[in-house]
N, C-alpha and C positions, 0 to 999 in steps of 0.2 A: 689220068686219075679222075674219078666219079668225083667231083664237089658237090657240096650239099648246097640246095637251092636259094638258103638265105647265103651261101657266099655267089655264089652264079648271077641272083637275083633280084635284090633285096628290096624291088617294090613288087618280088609276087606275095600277094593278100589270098589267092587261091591259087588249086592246081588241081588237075587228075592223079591218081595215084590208087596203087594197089596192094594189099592186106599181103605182108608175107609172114605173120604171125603175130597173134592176138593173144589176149587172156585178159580176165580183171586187172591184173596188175600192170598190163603194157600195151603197145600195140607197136608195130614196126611196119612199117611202111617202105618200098620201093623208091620213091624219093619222098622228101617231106621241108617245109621252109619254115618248119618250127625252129626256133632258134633255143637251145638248150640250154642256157645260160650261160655265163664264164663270163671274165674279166669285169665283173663291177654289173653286168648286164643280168636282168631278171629272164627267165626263159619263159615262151611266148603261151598263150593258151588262145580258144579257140573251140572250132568242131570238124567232128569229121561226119560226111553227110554222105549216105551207102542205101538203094533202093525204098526212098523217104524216109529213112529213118536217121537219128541224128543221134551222134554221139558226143557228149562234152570233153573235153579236152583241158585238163587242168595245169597240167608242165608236162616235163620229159626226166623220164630219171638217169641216172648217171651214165648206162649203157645208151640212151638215146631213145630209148622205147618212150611214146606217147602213152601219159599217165589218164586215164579215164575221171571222170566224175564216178563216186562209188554208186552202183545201185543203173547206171545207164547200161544200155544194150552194148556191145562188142561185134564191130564185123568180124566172122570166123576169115583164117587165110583162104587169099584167091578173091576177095571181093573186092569188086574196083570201089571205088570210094573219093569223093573231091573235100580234100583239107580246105579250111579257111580259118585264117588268122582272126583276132579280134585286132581287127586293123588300127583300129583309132587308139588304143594301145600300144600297139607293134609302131607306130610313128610317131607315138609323142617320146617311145624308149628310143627309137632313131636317131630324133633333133635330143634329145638329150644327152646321147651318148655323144652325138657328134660335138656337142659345145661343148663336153668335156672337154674333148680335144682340141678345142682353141682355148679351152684354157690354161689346159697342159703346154701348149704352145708357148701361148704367151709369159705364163712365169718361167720356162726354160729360157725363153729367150733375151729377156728384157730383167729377170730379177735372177737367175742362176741356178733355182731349184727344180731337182729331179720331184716327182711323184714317187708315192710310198706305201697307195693304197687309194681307192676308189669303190663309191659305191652308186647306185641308181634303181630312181622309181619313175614312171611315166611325170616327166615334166619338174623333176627334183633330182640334184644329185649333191654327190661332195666327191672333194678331192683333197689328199693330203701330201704336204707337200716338205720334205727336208728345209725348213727355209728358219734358217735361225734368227735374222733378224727381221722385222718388221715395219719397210718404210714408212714415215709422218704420210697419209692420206693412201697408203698400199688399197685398200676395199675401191675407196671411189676411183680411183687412176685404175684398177685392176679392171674393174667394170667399166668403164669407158673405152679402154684400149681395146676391153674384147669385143666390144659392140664394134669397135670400129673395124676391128677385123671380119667381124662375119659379115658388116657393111660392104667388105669389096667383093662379094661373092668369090671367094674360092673354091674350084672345085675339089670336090673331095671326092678319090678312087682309089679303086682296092685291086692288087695284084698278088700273087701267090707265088713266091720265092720256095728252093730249095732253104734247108733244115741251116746246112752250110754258110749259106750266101747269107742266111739270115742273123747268125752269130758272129759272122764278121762284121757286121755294122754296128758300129756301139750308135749310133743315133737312133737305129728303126729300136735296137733292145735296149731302150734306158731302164724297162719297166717289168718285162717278161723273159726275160732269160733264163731265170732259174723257174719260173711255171710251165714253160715246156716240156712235157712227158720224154723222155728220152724216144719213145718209139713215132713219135710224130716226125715225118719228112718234110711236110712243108709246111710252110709258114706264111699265112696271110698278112698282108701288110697297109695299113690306111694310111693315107695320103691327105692332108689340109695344103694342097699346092703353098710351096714356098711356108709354108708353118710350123709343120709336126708331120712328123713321119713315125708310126710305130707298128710292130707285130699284134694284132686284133684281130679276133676270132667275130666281133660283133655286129651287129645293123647300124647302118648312118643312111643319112640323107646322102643328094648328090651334089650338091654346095653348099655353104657358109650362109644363102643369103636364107635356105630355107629352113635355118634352124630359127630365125624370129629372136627377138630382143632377148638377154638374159640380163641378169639380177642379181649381182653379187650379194646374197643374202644374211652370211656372217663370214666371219673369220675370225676361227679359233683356236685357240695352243693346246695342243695334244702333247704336254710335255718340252723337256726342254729342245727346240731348234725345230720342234716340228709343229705348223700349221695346219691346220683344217679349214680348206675353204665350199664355202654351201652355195648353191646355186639353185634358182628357179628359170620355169620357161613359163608363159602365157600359154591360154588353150589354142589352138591354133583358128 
């Protein structure tokens, strides 16, 4: 099966690549390591750069087509063309997302709540979590544990399970079972060694040590038994 470049390879920042059809409204590319968005994660922008000339790249719409800057040039199909991420972006959403998942971690492990919803911006996100009560010092203990955890440098890796293999694990699916399109077969899976294991479509770093300190920023009740917890990263 052809995987898309950000699951194959998610520190390419550029690549070669070739126009299989264009228009104002899209462009489609032969391969591409735009990340399209999904699960909490923003999709990626950038340019596509085609016999000097440069095209902006603003996201991807739902079919996966690269969405233009309105008013920029369009390579026609058959143009070879070299994509580039706006990198310093595309990694601070990497260590972002990736600290999500020690933090997902860590309240699954140590306080007993599933997640219920996530969101992210380069170097900010939140997570909400089933967690009906509230232990005396939960923020500070919450942000300490995780520091400590992306202290022991874990690695974090990604493998790609069958549709199957992936719905018999109630661990990898605490969070996406029911967001799987029925015609999807396989199922990407991220790995915080020994932390969190869950089905994720997104970009991460490749350890724990390289997402940098985080910051447990608020924590707050979205209603009754559910939490909202907010996080920051430093610029890197």
């Amino acid at each position: 099966m052809n995987f898309p470049l950000y699951w194959t390879d998610q520190q390419a920042m550029s690549w070669p690549a070739t126009v299989l059809a264009s228009g104002e409204d899209g462009i489609v590319l032969d391969r591409s390591a735009f990340y399209p968005g999904g699960g909490g994660q923003p999709a990626d922008v950038g340019v596509l750069e085609w016999g000097g000339v440069f095209t902006r790249v603003e996201g991807v719409d739902g079919s996966g087509a690269l969405v233009p800057v309105a008013g920029d040039p369009v390579p026609p199909p058959g143009t070879p063309v070299v994509g580039r991420l706006d990198d310093v972006r595309r990694r601070s959403l990497m260590r972002t997302h990736s600290a999500l998942h020690v933090v997902c971690g860590v309240v699954y492990r140590d306080f007993g709540a599933l997640v219920t919803g996530s969101n992210m911006e380069p170097l900010t996100g939140r997570m909400d979590f089933n967690l009906p009560d509230v232990p005396d010092g939960f923020k500070a203990d919450l942000e300490r544990i995780v520091n400590e955890e992306i202290a022991r440098d874990r690695a974090i890796t990604a493998r790609v399970v069958s549709r199957d293999e992936a719905l018999a694990n109630s661990d990898v699916m605490r969070t996406a079972k029911h967001l799987i399109p029925d015609q999807v077969e396989q199922v990407r899976i991220i790995d915080v060694e020994g932390l969190d294991a869950q089905a994720d479509s997104g970009t991460h770093v490749a350890s724990t040590k390289q997402i940098g300190e985080v910051t447990i920023a608020k924590v707050e009740s979205k209603g009754k038994g559910f939490r909202r917890v907010r996080v920051t990263l430093p610029s890197a």
